[in-house]
Each structure stands twice: as C-alpha cells, then as structure tokens.
Backbone as CSV, one residue per row, in Angstrom:
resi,resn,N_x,N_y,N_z,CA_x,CA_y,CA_z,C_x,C_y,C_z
1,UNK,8.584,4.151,12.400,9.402,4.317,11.214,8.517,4.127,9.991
2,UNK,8.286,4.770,9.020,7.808,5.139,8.048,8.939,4.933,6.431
3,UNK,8.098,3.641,5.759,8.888,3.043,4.540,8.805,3.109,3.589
4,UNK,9.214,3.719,3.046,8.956,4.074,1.244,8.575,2.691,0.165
5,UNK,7.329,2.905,-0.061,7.035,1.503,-0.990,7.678,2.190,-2.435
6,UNK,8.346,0.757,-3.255,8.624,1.303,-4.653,8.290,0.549,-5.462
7,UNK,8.615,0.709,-6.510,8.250,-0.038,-7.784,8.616,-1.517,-7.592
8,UNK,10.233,-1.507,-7.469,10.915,-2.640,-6.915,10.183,-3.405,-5.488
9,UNK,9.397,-2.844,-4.478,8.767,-3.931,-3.468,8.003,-3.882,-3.466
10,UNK,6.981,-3.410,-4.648,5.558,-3.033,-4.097,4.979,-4.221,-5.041
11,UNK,5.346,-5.177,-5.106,4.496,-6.557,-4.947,4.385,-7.282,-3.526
12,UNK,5.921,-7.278,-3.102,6.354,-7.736,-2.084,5.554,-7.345,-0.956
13,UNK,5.311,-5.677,-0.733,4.352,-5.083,-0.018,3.093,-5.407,-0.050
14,UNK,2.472,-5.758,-1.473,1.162,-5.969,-1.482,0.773,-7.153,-1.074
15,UNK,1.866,-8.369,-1.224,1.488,-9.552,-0.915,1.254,-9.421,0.441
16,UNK,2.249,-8.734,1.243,2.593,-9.218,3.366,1.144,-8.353,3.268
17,UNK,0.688,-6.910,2.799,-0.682,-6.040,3.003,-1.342,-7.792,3.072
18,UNK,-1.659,-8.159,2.331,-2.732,-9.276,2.004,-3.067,-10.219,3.230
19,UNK,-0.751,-10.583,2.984,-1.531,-11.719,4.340,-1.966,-10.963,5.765
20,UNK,-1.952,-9.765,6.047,-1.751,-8.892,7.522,-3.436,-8.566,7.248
21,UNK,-3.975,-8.371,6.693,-4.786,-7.803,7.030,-5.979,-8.439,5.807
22,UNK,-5.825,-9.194,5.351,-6.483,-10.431,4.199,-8.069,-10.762,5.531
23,UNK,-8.748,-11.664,4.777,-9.886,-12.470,5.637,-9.364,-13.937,6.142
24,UNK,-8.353,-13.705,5.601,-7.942,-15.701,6.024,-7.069,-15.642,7.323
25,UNK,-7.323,-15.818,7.942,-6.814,-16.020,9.412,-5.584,-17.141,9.216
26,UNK,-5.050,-18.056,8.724,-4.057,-18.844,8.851,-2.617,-18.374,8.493
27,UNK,-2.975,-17.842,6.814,-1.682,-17.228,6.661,-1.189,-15.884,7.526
28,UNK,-2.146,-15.422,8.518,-1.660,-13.966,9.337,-0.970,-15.221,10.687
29,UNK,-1.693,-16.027,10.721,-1.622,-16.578,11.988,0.168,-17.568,11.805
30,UNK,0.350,-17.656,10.270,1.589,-17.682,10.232,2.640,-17.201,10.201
31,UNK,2.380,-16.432,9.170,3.275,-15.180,9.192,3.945,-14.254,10.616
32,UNK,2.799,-14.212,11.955,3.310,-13.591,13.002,4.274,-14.684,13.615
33,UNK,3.795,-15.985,13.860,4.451,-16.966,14.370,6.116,-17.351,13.648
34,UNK,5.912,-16.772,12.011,7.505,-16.848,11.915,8.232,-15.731,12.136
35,UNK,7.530,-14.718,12.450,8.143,-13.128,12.317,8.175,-12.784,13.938
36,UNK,7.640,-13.435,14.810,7.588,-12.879,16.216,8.843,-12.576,17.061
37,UNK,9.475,-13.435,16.812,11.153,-13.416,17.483,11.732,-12.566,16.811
38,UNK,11.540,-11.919,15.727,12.631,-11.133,15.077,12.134,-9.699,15.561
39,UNK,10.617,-9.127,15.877,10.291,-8.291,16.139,11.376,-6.947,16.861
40,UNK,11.604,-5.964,16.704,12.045,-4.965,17.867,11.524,-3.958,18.530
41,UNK,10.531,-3.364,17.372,9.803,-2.567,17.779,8.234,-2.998,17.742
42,UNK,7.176,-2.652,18.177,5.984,-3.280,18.663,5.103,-2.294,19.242
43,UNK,4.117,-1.817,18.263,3.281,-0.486,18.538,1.932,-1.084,18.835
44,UNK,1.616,-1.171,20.495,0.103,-1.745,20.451,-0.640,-0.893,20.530
C-alpha cells in the first residue's frame, strides 16, 4: 500500500523516516518494539 505524504504529515513522516532508517540504533530498536503487535502486513 502506497501513502500519500502531505503538507499536514510530512513532519510526522520525516520524523518516523529518521527514526527507521536514522544511524542511532535505539530509537529504531524502539519504535519496532512498540509498533510490532500492531503490525498486519509485513514485506520481508
């Protein structure tokens, strides 16, 4: 599924871009650990 960034989330977007794919390993390493259970779809 493919999401239209807008004016309105595209801080919001830029921040999760940051922590997902940032150099700091803790905040990704958090972020999955609070987001893992909610997951549905999962493209490895």
């Amino acid at each position: 599924v493919l999401l239209q960034v807008t004016i309105e989330n595209a801080k919001e977007a830029d921040r999760i871009f940051d922590i997902l794919m940032g150099d700091e390993v803790l905040p990704r390493k958090k972020f999955i650990q609070t987001y893992a259970k909610k997951v549905k779809n999962l493209d490895i």
